[in-house]
C-alpha positions as CSV (number, residue, x, y, z in Angstrom):
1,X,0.0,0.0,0.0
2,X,1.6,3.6,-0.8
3,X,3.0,5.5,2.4
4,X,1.1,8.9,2.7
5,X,4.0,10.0,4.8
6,X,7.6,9.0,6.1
7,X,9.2,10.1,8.2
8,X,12.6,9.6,8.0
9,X,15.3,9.3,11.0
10,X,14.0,12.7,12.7
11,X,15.8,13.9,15.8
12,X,14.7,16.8,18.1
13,X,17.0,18.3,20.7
14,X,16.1,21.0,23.1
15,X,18.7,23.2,24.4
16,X,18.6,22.9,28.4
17,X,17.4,26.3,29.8
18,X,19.7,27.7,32.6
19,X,20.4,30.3,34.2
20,X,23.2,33.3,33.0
21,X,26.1,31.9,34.8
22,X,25.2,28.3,34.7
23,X,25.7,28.7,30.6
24,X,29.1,30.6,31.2
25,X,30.4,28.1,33.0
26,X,29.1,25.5,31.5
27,X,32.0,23.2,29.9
28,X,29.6,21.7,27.5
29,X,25.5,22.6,26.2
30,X,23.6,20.2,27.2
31,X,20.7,18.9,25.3
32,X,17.1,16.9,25.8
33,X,17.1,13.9,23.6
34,X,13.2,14.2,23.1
35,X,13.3,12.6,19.5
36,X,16.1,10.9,18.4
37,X,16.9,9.0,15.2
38,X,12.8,8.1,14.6
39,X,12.1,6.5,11.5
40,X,9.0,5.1,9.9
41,X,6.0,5.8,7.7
42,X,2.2,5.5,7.7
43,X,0.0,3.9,4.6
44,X,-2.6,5.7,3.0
45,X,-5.9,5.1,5.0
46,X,-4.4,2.9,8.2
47,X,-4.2,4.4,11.7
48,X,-0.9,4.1,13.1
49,X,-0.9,4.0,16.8
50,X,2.4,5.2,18.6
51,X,2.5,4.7,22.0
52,X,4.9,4.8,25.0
53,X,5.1,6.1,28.6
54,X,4.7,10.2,29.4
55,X,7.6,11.7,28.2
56,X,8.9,9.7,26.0
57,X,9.0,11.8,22.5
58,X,5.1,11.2,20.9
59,X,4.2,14.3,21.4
60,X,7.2,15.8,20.1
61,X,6.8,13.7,17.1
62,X,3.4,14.3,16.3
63,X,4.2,18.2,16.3
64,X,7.3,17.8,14.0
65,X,5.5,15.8,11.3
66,X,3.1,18.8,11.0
67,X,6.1,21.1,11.4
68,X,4.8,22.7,14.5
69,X,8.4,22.8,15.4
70,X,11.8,22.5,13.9
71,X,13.5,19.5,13.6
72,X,17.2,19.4,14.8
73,X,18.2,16.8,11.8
74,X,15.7,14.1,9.5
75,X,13.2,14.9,7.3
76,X,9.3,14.1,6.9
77,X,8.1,13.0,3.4
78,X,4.4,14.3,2.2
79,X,3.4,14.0,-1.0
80,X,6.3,13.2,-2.1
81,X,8.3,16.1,-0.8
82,X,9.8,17.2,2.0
83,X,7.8,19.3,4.7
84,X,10.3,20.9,5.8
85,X,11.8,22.2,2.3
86,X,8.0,24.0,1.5
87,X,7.4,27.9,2.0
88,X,5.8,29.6,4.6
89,X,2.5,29.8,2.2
90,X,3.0,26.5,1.2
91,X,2.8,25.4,4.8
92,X,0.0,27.6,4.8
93,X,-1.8,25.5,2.4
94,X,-0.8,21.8,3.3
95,X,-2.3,22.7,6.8
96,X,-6.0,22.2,4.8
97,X,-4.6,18.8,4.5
98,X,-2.3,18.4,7.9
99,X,-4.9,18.7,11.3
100,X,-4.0,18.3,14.8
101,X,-6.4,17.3,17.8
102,X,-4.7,18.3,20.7
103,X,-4.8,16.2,24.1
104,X,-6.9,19.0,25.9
105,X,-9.4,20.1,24.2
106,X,-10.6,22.8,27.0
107,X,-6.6,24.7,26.7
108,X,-6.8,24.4,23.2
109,X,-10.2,26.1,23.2
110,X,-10.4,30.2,23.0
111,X,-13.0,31.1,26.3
112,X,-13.6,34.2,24.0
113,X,-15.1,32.1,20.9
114,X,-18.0,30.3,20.6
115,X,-18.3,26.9,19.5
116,X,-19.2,27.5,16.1
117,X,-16.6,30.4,15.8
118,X,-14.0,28.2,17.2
119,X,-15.6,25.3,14.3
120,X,-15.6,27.9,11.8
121,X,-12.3,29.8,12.3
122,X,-9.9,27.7,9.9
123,X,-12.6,28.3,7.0
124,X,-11.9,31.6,7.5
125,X,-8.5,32.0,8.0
126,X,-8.2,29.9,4.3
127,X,-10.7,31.8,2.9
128,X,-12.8,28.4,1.8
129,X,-16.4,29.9,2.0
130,X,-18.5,32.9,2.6
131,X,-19.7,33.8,5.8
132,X,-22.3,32.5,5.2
133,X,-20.9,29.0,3.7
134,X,-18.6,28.3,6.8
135,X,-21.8,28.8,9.1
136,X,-23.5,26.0,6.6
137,X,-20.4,23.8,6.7
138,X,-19.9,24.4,10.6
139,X,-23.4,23.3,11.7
140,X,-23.1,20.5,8.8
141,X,-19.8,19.4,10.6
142,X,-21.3,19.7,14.1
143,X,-24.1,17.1,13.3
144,X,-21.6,15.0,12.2
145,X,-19.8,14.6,15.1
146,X,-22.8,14.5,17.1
147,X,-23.0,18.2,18.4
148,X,-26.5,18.2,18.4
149,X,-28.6,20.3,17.8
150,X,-26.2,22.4,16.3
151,X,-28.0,25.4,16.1
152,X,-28.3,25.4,20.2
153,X,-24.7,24.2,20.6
154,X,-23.1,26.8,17.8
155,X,-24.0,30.3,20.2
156,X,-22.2,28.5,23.7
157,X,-19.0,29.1,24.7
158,X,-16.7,26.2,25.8
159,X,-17.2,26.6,29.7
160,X,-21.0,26.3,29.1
161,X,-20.5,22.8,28.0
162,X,-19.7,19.1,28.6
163,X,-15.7,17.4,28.8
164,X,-16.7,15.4,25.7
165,X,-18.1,17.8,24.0
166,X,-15.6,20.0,23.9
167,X,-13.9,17.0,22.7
168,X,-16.0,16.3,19.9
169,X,-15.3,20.5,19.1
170,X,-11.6,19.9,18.5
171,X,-12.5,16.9,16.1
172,X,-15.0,19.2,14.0
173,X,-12.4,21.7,14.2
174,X,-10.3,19.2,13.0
175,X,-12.0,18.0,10.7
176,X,-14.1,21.2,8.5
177,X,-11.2,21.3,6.0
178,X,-12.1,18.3,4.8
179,X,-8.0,17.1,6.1
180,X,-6.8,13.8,4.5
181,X,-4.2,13.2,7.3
182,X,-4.9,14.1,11.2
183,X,-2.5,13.5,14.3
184,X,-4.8,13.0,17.1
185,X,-2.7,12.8,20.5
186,X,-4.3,11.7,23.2
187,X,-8.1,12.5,22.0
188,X,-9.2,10.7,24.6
189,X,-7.0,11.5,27.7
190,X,-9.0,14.1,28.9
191,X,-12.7,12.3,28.8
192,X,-14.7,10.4,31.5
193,X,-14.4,6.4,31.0
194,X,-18.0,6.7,29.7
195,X,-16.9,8.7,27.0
196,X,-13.9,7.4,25.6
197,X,-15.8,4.3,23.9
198,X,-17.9,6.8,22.6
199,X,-14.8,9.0,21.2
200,X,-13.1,6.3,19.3
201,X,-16.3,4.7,18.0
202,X,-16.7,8.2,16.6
203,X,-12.8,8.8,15.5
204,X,-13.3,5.2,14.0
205,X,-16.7,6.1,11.7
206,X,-15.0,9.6,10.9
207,X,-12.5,7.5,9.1
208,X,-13.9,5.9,7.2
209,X,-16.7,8.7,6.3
210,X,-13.6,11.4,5.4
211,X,-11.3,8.4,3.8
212,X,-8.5,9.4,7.0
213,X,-5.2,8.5,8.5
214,X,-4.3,9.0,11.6
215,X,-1.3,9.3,13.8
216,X,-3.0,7.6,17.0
217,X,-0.6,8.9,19.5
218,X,-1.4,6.9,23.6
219,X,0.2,5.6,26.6
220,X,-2.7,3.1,26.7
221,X,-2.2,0.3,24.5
222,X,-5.6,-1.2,25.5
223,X,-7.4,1.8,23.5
224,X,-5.0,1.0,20.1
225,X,-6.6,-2.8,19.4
226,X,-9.9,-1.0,19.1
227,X,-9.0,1.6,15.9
228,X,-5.2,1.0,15.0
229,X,-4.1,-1.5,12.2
230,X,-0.6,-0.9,12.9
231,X,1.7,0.1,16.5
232,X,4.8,1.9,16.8
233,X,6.2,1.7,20.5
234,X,8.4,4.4,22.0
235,X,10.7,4.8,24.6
236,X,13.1,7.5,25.6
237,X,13.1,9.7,21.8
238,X,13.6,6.2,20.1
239,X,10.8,3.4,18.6
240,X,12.0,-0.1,20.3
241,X,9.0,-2.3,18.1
242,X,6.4,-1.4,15.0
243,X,4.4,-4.1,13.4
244,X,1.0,-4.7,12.6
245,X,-1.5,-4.8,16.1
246,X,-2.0,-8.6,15.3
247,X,1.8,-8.9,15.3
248,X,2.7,-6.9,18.2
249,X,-0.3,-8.2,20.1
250,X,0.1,-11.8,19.7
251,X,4.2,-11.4,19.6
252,X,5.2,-8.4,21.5
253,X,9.1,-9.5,20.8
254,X,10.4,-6.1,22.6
255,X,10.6,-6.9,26.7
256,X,9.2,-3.1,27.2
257,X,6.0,-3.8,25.0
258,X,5.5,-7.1,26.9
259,X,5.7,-5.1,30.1
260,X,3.2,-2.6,28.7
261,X,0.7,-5.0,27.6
262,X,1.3,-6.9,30.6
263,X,0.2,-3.7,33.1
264,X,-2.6,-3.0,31.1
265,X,-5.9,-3.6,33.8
266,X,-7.8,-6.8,33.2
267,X,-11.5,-7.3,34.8
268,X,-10.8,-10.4,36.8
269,X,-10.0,-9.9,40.5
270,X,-8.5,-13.6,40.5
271,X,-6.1,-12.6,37.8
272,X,-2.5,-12.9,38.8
273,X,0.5,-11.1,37.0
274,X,3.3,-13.2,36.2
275,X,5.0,-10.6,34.1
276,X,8.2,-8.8,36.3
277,X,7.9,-5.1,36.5
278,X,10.9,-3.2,35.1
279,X,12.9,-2.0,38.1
280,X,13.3,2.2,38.9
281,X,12.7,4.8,36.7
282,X,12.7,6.2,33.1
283,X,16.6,7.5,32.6
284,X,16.6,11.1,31.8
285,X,16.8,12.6,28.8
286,X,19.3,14.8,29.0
287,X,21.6,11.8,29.3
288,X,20.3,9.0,28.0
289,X,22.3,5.1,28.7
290,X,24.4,4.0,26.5
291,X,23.7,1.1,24.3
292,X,19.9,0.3,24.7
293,X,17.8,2.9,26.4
294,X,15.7,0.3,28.4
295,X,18.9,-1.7,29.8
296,X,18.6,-0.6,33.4
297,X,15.1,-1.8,33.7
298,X,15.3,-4.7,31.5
299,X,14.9,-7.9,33.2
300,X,16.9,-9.9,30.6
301,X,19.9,-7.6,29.5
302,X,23.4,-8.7,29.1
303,X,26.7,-7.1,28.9
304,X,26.2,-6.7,25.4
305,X,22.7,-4.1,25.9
306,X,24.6,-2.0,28.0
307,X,27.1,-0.9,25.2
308,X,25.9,-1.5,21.6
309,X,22.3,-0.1,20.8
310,X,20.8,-2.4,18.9
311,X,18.8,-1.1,15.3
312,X,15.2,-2.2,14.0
313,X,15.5,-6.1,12.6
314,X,12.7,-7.8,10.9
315,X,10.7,-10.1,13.1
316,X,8.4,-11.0,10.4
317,X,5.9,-9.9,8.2
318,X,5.5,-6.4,8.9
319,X,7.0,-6.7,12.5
320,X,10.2,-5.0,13.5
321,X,12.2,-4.8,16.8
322,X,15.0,-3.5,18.0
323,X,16.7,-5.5,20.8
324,X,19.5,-8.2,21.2
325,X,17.5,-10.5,22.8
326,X,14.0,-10.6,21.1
327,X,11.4,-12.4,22.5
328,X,10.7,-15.3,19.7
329,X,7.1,-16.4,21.1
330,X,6.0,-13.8,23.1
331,X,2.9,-15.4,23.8
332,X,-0.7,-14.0,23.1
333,X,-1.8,-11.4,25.4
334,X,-5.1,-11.7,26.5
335,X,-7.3,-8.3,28.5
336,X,-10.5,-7.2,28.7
337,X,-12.6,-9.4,27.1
């Protein structure tokens, strides 16, 4: 199937603020690893799930591929050119194509527009329709994501209304541009338990009624078997395992995969975790280990993990992992029903 985008082996690195005299006497800048050497690409129509623990680089990602910030080094393909080699305007004009849904839908909300203002504003700011027109399209947009009735809803303001409403907001604003590509990050963080079912079963008809792909970015890998066909899994700035859902699933062959799919909650009180825990804390950032990242909470790492940083080997059919000792037969994993 053709890739709608790649993105090919993107680093970010943030400067580390500090104070006057700290930089002065500083021997050495210091940088945060956020993204570093991230490679892969997302077919035409699929929902690529990446997911990984707070603070790992998704976020980052997500904003890089839609050139919300500058990447230190790499490059992100679309349409068959580099995003980062366009023009201003021709940003400008991609973004019709390129939409965000942002984790919090109430911070990325203006209290000073309405809903339907808030709906309507990128029809204005691109000039698609009359005033008129982008009131049509906004109330025909509303429906569709069931803000309804639209006509009530379009006059309130986002404090006047509901957590997953405002929620279903972002994803019309998202949405009214009639986008082909959309990088939803955490679109359901935010929303009650009761809601999120109702989110995704929306995100998943949305998809298929707009022909989208999404960048699915989570920390909760229970959420990505119910919309993603494919799962890229982070840790510290760098993916570790990406393969279809069955494959990772079924064969997670990364020990930090196992261990997420392992913590995820399962409705049994009876149930038992045989599954170790990884020991301590994510390493920082700002100095990441040497060799692989996850050594010093691996359970099975050898002397060999704590030097040489293993790269992305084929597993199988569209299954690739990067570790020295991958798991062979993982072993089905098995939650909630």
């Amino acid at each position: 199937m053709e890739a709608l985008l790649e993105v090919r082996n993107l680093e970010k690195h943030f400067p580390l603020q500090k104070g006057i005299l700290d930089n002065l006497l500083a021997k050495q800048k210091q940088f945060v690893y956020a993204v570093d050497d991230v490679s892969f690409s997302i077919r035409k129509g699929e929902v690529l799930g990446l997911v990984g623990e707070s603070g790992c680089g998704k976020t980052t990602t997500g904003r890089l591929i839609l050139r919300l910030l500058e990447p230190t080094s790499g490059d992100v393909i679309y349409g068959n050119q580099s995003i980062f080699d366009r023009s201003k305007e021709d940003m400008r004009r991609m973004r019709l194509k390129m939409q965000v849904v942002f984790q919090d839908p109430f911070a990325s909300l203006s209290p000073r527009m309405t809903v339907g203002a808030a709906i309507r504003h990128p029809l204005m700011i691109h000039k698609l329709y009359s005033r008129e027109g982008a009131r049509e399209r906004t109330l025909e947009i509303m429906e569709k994501v069931g803000l309804s009735p639209a006509t009530f809803l379009y006059r309130k303001y986002p404090h006047q209304i509901s957590g997953g409403q405002r929620q279903r907001i972002v994803l019309a604003r998202a949405l009214v541009t009639n986008p082909e590509f959309l990088v939803a990050d955490e679109p359901i963080a935010m929303a009650d338990v009761s809601v999120r079912a109702m989110i995704l079963e929306l995100m998943a008809q949305l998809k298929q009624e707009f022909d989208l792909t999404y960048l699915y970015i989570t920390h909760d890998l229970a959420t990505c078997k119910y919309i993603c066909d494919r799962i890229a899994i982070m840790y510290l700035g760098k993916i570790v395992e990406i393969g279809s859902l069955e494959a990772v699933f079924k064969n997670p062959a990364h020990p930090y995969t196992a261990t997420l799919l392992a913590a995820v909650p399962v409705p049994d009180p009876k149930f038992k975790r045989t599954h170790p825990i990884p020991k301590g804390e994510i390493p920082s950032a700002i100095s990441p280990p040497p060799g692989c990242r996850f050594h010093p909470r691996c359970a099975i790492a050898e002397e060999r993990c704590r030097h040489e940083e293993p790269a992305l080997c084929e597993m199988g059919s569209d299954h690739w992992v990067a570790c020295h000792r991958p798991q062979k037969d993982g072993g089905p994993v098995v939650f909630g029903g």
